[in-house]
FIVEXTOR-998545 format. One record per residue (C-alpha): x, y, z; residue number from 1; residue in one letter. Coordinates in steps of 0.02 Angstrom, whole numbers, padded with zeros to 5 digits, always signed. Example, Ala and Ser with C-alpha at 12.3 -4.5 7.8 and 13.67 -1.06 7.14 Angstrom:
residues 2
R       xx       yy       zz    nr   rest
R   +00615   -00225   +00390     1      A
R   +00684   -00053   +00357     2      S
end
This chain:
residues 415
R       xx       yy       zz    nr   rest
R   -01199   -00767   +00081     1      X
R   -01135   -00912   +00171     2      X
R   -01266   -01027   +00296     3      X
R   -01184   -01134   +00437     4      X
R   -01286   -01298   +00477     5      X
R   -01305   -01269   +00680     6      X
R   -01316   -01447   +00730     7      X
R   -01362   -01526   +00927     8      X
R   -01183   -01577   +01012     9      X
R   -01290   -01724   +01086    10      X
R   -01278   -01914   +01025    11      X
R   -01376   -01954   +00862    12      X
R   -01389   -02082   +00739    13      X
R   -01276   -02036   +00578    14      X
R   -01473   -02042   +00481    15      X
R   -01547   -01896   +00600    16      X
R   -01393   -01783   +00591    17      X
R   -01405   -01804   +00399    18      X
R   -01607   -01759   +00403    19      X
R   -01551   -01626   +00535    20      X
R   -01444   -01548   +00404    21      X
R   -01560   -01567   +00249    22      X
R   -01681   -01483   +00340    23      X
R   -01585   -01334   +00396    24      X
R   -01516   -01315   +00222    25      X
R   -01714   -01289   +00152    26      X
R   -01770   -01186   +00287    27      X
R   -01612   -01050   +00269    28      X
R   -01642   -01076   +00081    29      X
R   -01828   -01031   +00114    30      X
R   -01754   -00862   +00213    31      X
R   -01618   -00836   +00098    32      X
R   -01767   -00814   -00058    33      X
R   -01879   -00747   +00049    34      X
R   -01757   -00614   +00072    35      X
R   -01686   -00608   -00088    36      X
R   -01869   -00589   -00147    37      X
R   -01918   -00451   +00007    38      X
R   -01741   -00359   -00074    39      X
R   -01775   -00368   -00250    40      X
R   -01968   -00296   -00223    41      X
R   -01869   -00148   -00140    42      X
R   -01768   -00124   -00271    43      X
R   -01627   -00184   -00230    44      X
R   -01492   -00272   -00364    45      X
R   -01370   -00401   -00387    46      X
R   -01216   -00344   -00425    47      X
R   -01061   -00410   -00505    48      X
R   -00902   -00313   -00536    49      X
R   -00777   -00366   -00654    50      X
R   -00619   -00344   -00610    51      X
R   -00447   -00396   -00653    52      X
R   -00283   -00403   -00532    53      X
R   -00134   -00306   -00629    54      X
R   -00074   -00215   -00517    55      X
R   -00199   -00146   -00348    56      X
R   -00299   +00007   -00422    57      X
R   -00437   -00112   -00516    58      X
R   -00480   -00210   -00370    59      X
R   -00466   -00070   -00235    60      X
R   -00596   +00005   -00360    61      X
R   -00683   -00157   -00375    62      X
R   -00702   -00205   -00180    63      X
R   -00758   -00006   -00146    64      X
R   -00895   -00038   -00269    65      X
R   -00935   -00176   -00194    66      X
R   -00956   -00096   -00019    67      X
R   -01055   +00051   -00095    68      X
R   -01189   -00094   -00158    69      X
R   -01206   -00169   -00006    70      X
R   -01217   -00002   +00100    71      X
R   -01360   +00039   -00009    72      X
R   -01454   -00112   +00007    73      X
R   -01385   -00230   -00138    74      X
R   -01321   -00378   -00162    75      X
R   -01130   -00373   -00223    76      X
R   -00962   -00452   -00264    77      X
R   -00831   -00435   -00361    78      X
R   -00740   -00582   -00494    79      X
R   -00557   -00572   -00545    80      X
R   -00556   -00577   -00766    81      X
R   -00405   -00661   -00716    82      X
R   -00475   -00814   -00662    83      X
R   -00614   -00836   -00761    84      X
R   -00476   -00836   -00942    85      X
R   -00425   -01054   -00947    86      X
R   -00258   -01145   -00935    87      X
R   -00143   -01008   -00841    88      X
R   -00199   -00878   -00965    89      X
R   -00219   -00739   -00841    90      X
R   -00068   -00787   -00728    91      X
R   +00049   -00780   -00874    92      X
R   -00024   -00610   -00945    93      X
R   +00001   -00539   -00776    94      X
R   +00177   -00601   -00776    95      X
R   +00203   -00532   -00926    96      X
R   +00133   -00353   -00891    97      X
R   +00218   -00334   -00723    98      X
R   +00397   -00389   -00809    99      X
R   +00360   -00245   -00950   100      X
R   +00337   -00107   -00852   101      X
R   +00471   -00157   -00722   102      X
R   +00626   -00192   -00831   103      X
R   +00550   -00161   -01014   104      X
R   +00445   -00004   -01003   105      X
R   +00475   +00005   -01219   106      X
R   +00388   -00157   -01246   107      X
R   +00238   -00099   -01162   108      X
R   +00261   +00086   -01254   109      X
R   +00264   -00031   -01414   110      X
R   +00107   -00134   -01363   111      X
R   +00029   +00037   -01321   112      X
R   +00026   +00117   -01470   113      X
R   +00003   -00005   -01583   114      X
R   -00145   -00070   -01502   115      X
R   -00226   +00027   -01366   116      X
R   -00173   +00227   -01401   117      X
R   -00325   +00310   -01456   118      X
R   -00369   +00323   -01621   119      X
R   -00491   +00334   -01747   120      X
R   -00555   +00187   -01729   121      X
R   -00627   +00043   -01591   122      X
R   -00518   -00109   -01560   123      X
R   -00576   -00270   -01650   124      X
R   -00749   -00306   -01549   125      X
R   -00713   -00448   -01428   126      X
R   -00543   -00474   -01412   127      X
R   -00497   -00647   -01433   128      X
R   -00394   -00632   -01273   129      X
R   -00560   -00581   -01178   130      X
R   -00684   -00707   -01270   131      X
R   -00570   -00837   -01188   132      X
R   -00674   -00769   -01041   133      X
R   -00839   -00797   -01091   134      X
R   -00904   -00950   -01035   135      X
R   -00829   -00921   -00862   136      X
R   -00928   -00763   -00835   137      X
R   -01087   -00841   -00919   138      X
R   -01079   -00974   -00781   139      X
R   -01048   -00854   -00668   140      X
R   -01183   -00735   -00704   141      X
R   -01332   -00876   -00703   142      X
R   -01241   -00951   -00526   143      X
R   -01249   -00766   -00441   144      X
R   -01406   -00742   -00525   145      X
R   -01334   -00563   -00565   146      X
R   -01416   -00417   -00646   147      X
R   -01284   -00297   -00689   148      X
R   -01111   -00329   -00750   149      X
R   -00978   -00168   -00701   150      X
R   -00824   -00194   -00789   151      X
R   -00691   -00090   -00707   152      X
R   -00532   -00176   -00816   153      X
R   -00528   -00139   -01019   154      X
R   -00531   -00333   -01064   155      X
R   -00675   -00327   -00962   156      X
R   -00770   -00230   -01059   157      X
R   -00744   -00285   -01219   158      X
R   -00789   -00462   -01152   159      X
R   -00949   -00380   -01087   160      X
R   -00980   -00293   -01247   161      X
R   -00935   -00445   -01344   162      X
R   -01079   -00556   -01240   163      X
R   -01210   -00421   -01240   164      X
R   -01186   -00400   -01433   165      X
R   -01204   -00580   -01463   166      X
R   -01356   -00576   -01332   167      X
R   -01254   -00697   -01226   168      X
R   -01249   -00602   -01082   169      X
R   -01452   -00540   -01021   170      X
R   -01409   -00425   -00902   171      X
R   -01346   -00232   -00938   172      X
R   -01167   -00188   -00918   173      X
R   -01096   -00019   -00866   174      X
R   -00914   +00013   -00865   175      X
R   -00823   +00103   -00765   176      X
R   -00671   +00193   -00876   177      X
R   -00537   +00213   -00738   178      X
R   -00406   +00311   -00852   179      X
R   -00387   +00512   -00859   180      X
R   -00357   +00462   -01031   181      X
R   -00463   +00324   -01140   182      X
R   -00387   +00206   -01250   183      X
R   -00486   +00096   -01350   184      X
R   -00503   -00078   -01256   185      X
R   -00612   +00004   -01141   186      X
R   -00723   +00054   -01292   187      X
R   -00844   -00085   -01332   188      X
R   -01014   -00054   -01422   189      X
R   -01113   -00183   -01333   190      X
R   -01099   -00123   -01191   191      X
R   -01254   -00025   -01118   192      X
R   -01151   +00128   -01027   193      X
R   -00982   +00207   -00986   194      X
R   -00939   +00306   -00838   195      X
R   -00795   +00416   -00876   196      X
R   -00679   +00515   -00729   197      X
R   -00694   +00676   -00831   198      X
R   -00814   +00778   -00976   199      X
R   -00651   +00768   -01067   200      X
R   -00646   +00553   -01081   201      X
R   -00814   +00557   -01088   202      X
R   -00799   +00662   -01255   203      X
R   -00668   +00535   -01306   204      X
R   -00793   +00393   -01285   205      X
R   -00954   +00474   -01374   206      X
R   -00843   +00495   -01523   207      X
R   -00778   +00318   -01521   208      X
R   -00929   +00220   -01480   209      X
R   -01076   +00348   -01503   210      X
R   -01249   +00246   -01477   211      X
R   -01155   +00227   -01310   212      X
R   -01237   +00310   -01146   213      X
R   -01114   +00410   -01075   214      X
R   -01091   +00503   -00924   215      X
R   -00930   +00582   -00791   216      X
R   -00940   +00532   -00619   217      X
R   -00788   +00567   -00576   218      X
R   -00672   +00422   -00482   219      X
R   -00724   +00307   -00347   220      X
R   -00597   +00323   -00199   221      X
R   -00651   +00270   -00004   222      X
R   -00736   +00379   +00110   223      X
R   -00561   +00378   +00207   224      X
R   -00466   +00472   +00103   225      X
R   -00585   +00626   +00095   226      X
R   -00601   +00608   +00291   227      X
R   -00506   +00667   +00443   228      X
R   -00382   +00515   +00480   229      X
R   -00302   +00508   +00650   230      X
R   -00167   +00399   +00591   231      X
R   -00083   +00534   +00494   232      X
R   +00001   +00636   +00666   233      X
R   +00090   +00423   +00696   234      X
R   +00178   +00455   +00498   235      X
R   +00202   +00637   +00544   236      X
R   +00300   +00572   +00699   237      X
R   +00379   +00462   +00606   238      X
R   +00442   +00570   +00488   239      X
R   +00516   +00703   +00614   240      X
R   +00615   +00570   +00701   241      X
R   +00703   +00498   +00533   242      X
R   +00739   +00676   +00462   243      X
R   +00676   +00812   +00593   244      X
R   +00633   +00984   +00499   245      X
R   +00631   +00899   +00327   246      X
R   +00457   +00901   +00220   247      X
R   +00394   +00728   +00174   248      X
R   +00362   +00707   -00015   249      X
R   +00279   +00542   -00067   250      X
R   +00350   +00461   -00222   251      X
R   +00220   +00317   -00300   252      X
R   +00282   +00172   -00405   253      X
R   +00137   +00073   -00383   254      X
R   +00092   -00089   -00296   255      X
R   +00233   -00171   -00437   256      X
R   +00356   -00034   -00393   257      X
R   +00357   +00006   -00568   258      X
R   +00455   +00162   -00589   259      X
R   +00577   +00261   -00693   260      X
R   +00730   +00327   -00606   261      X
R   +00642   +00336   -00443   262      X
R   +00800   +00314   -00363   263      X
R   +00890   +00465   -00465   264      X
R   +00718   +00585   -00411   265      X
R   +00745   +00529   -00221   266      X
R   +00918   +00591   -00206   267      X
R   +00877   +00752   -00299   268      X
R   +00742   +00790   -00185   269      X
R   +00828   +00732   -00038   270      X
R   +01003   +00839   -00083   271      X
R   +00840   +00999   -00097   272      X
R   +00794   +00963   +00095   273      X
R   +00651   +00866   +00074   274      X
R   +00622   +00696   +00138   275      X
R   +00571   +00566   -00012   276      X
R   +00445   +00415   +00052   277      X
R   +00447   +00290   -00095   278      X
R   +00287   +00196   -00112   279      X
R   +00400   +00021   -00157   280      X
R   +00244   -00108   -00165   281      X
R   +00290   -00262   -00182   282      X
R   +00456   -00243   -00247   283      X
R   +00570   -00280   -00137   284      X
R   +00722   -00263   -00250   285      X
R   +00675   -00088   -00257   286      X
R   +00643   -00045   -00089   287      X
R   +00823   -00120   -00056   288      X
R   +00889   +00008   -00185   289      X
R   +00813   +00133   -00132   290      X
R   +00830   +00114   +00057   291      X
R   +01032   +00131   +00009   292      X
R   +00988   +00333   -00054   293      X
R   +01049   +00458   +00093   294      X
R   +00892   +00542   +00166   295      X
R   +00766   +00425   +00089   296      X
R   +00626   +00309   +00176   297      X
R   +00589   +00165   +00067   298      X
R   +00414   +00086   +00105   299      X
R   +00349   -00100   +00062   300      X
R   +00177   -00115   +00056   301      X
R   +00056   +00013   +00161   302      X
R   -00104   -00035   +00236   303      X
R   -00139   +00137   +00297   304      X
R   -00142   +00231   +00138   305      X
R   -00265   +00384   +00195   306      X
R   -00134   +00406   +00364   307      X
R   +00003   +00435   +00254   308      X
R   -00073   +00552   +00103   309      X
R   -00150   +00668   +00229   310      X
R   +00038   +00676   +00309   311      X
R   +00135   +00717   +00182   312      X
R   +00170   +00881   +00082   313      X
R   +00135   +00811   -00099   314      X
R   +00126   +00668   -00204   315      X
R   +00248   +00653   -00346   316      X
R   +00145   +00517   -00464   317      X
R   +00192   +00434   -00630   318      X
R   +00051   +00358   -00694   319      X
R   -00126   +00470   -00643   320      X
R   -00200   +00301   -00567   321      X
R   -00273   +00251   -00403   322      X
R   -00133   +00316   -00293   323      X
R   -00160   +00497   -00390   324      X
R   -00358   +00494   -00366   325      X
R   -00343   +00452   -00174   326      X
R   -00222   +00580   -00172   327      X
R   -00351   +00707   -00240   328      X
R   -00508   +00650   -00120   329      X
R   -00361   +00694   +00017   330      X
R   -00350   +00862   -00041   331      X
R   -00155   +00825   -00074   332      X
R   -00050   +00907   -00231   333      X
R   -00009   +00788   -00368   334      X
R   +00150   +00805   -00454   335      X
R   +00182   +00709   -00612   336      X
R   +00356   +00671   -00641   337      X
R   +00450   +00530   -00748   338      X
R   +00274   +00454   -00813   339      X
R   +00266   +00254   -00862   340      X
R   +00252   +00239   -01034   341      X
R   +00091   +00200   -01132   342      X
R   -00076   +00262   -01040   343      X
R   +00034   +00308   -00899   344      X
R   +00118   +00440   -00976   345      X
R   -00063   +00480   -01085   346      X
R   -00135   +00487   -00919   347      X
R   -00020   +00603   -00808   348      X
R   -00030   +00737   -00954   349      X
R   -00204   +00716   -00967   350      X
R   -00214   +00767   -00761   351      X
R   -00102   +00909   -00786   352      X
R   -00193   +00981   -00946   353      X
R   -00339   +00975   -00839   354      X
R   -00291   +01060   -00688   355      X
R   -00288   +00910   -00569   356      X
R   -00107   +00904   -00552   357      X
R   +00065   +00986   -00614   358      X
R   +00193   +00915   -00739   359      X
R   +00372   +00931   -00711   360      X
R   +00452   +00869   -00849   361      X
R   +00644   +00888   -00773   362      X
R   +00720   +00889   -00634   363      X
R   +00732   +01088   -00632   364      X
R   +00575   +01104   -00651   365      X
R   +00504   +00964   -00504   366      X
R   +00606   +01043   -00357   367      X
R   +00563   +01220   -00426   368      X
R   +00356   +01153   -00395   369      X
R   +00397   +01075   -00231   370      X
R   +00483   +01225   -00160   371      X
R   +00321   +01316   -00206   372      X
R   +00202   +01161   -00141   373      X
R   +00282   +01176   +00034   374      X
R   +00290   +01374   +00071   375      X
R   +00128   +01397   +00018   376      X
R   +00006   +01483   +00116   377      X
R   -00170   +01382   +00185   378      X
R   -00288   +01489   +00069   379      X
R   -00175   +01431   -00103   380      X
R   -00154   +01255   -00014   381      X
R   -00377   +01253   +00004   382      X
R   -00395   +01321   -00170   383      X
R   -00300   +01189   -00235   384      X
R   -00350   +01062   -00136   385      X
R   -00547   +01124   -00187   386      X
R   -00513   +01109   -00365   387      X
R   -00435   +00924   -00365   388      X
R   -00587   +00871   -00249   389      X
R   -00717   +00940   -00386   390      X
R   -00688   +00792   -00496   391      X
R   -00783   +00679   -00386   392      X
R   -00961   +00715   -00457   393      X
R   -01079   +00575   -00447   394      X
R   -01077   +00411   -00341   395      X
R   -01027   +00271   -00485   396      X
R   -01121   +00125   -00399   397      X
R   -01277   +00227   -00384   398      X
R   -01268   +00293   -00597   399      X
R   -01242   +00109   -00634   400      X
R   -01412   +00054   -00538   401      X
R   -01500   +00178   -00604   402      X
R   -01434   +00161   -00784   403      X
R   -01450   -00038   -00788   404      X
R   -01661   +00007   -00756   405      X
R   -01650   +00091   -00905   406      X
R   -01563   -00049   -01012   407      X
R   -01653   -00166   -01125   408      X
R   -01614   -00351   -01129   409      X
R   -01548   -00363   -01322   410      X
R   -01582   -00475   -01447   411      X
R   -01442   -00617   -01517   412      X
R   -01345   -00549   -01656   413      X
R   -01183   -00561   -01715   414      X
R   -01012   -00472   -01721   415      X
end
C-alpha cells in the first residue's frame, strides 16, 4: 500500500515541513499495523504469487489471483521470477524462449524432452537456473512480510521447493500447475501443495512427488469470461461488415504469435466459408502475413478478450493454455489443430483425451469439425459448452489459504 504525505500549501520553515512529514509517516505507519494487525486477527493473509513473464498466460493467472486475495480480504501481489534471477538472466532466457518457439519450434521439442517430458523421475531439486533466484525472493519475502508463496511458473516452484527444503524459505508454498499435462519442473518435493487443472495431472503429480498434498481445482480464468459481455454484439458487427454471412473462427498463436502454419489453416478455412480471426499478439511480422490471406482478419493485441470469445463460433488452439481455458469458462468449442511442440502439443492431446476439446490432426479432418461446430443445434452447443465449464471446480486462491493453515514451518536440511 502506498501513503502520500498531505502537507499545508502555506509558508513553513524547511525544519517544520520535515517534522510535518516524519510525523505523518508514523501515524499512517501506526494505521497501516493497526490494520495489518485488525486483518491478520481476521484471518486474513499475505500473499505473494510467483510469477514469471514468457509469454501472457502466467501473469494473467498471476494478477487474477491476486484480485481473488484482495476480494476476500487479503493482502496480495504478484513478483515476476524474471526479475528476481541477476545480471540479465531472465531477459535473455525470455529471448531465448520466444525465438524457439517462433522460428525454431525443434529446439524447444529438443529441450522438451530431454528435460521437462514426464518421466519417471523428478528434475534435479533446485535447478541451478532457479537457485539463481533465491536470495531475491528471500528479500522479498521478509520485505512483504509474506505468508504464502503461490508459484504459478515451473522454475518457480522448484525455487520454492528448493528454499522450503533447505528451510530457507518459512512460509508454505502451494503451486498452482497451469498445464493439462505435467512435466517435471513443476514437480518439486519441498513444496507444501500442488493444485492441478484436472484428477488426471493430479495423478501425474502424486506419483512423481508423493508426500506431496495434492488436489484439482480446476483453472483460474476471470469472472468475465463465464459472464454475459456486452462487447461481444461490437465484434459480431464487426465481423458481418468485413465478411457478411461468414462464421467467425478464432485462431490463437499466443501473445508471441507463436504458431505453425497459421497462415496455411487461415486460407483453408477461409476457401470453407468461414471467416479466420488470428489472435497475432505481439507479432507484428505475423499479423502483416497474415493480413495478406484473402478473407482473413489479422488481430494485434486484444484488450477485450471475453467480447471476442463469446462472439465467435470456435476457437481453433495450439497449445491448451490460457487462451483455451478462457475459452472454456465462455462456454466456447476448442479445437486443437497444428499444436506447438513440447508441452504444447502434450497439452492439446491431453484436452482432447479428456473431453475438453477436439483434435484435428489434418486439414480434412479440422473443416470436417467446424462444419459440425457451426450447424449445430443450441441443446448440442449447451451440452458441450456444460461439459468444458465442469473443469472449474474449486476457487485456487481460496485451497491455497486454507492449505498454507495446514502447513508446518520445516526444519533446515539439505538437498
Amino acid at each position: 500500500m502506498t501513503q502520500q504525505d498531505v502537507l499545508s500549501s502555506s509558508p513553513a520553515p524547511h525544519h517544520r515541513d520535515a517534522a510535518r512529514r516524519d510525523a505523518a509517516r508514523r501515524d499512517a505507519a501506526r494505521r497501516d499495523a493497526a490494520r495489518r494487525a485488525g486483518a491478520r486477527r481476521a484471518g486474513a493473509r499475505r500473499v505473494l504469487v510467483l510469477s514469471a513473464s514468457m509469454g501472457a498466460g502466467h501473469d494473467t493467472v498471476a494478477r487474477e489471483l491476486v484480485r481473488r486475495a484482495r476480494a476476500q480480504g487479503h493482502e496480495a501481489g504478484t513478483v515476476d521470477l524474471m526479475r528476481l534471477l541477476p545480471y540479465g538472466t531472465g531477459s535473455g532466457l525470455r529471448a531465448f524462449y520466444r525465438t524457439s518457439v517462433r522460428h525454431a519450434p525443434w529446439v524447444y521439442d529438443g529441450l522438451y524432452r530431454a528435460f521437462l517430458r514426464p518421466g519417471d523421475h523428478t528434475r534435479p531439486s533446485g535447478v541451478p537456473l532457479a537457485r539463481l533466484a533465491a536470495d531475491g525472493l528471500e528479500r522479498l519475502v521478509a520485505r512483504t512480510g509474506a505468508d504464502l508463496v503461490v508459484p504459478v511458473f515451473h522454475l518457480a516452484a522448484q525455487l520454492t521447493g528448493h528454499l522450503r527444503t533447505l528451510g530457507r524459505l518459512r512460509v508454505p508454498s502451494v503451486v498452482f500447475v497451469l498445464d493439462f499435462a505435467v512435466h517435471r519442473q513443476w514437480l518439486h518435493p519441498g513444496n507444501d501443495a500442488c493444485l492441478c487443472l484436472t484428477d488426471q495431472a493430479a495423478d501425474d503429480v502424486r506419483r512423481v512427488v508423493p508426500g506431496t498434498h495434492v488436489e484439482a481445482t480446476g483453472p483460474v480464468v476471470a469472472p468475465e469470461f463465464s459472464a454475459p459481455a456486452p462487447a461481444a454484439d461490437d465484434w459480431r458487427k464487426r465481423f458481418e461488415r468485413y465478411a457478411p454471412g461468414r462464421s467467425p473462427v478464432l485462431l490463437s498463436a499466443g501473445a508471441w504469435g507463436a504458431a505453425a502454419g497459421i497462415g496455411e489453416t487461415a486460407r483453408l478455412l477461409a476457401g470453407a466459408g468461414h471467416l479466420p480471426v488470428v489472435l497475432c499478439g505481439r507479432n507484428q511480422a505475423l499479423r502483416s502475413r497474415t493480413a495478406r490471406v484473402p478473407g482473413a482478419l489479422a488481430l494485434d493485441w486484444v484488450t477485450d478478450m471475453p467480447g471476442l470469445l463469446h462472439a465467435v463460433r470456435a476457437l481453433v488452439d495450439n497449445a491448451a493454455g490460457q487462451t483455451a481455458v478462457q475459452a472454456l469458462a465462455a462456454g466456447l468449442p476448442v479445437v486443437g489443430h497444428r499444436p506447438l511442440p513440447g508441452h504444447g502439443a502434450d497439452g492439446v492431446r491431453r484436452m482432447a483425451e479428456l473431453g475438453f476439446s477436439e483434435a484435428a490432426d489434418d486439414g480434412t479432418t479440422l473443416l470436417d469439425v467446424m462444419d459440425r461446430l457451426v450447424t449445430e443445434g443450441p441443446g448440442e452447443r449447451e451440452r458441450r459448452a456444460a461439459r468444458g465449464r465442469a473443469v472449474f471446480r474449486a476457487d485456487v486462491l481460496e485451497r491455497a489459504v486454507a492449505l498454507a493453515g495446514r502447513s508446518a514451518v520445516p526444519s533446515p536440511g539439505q538437498e
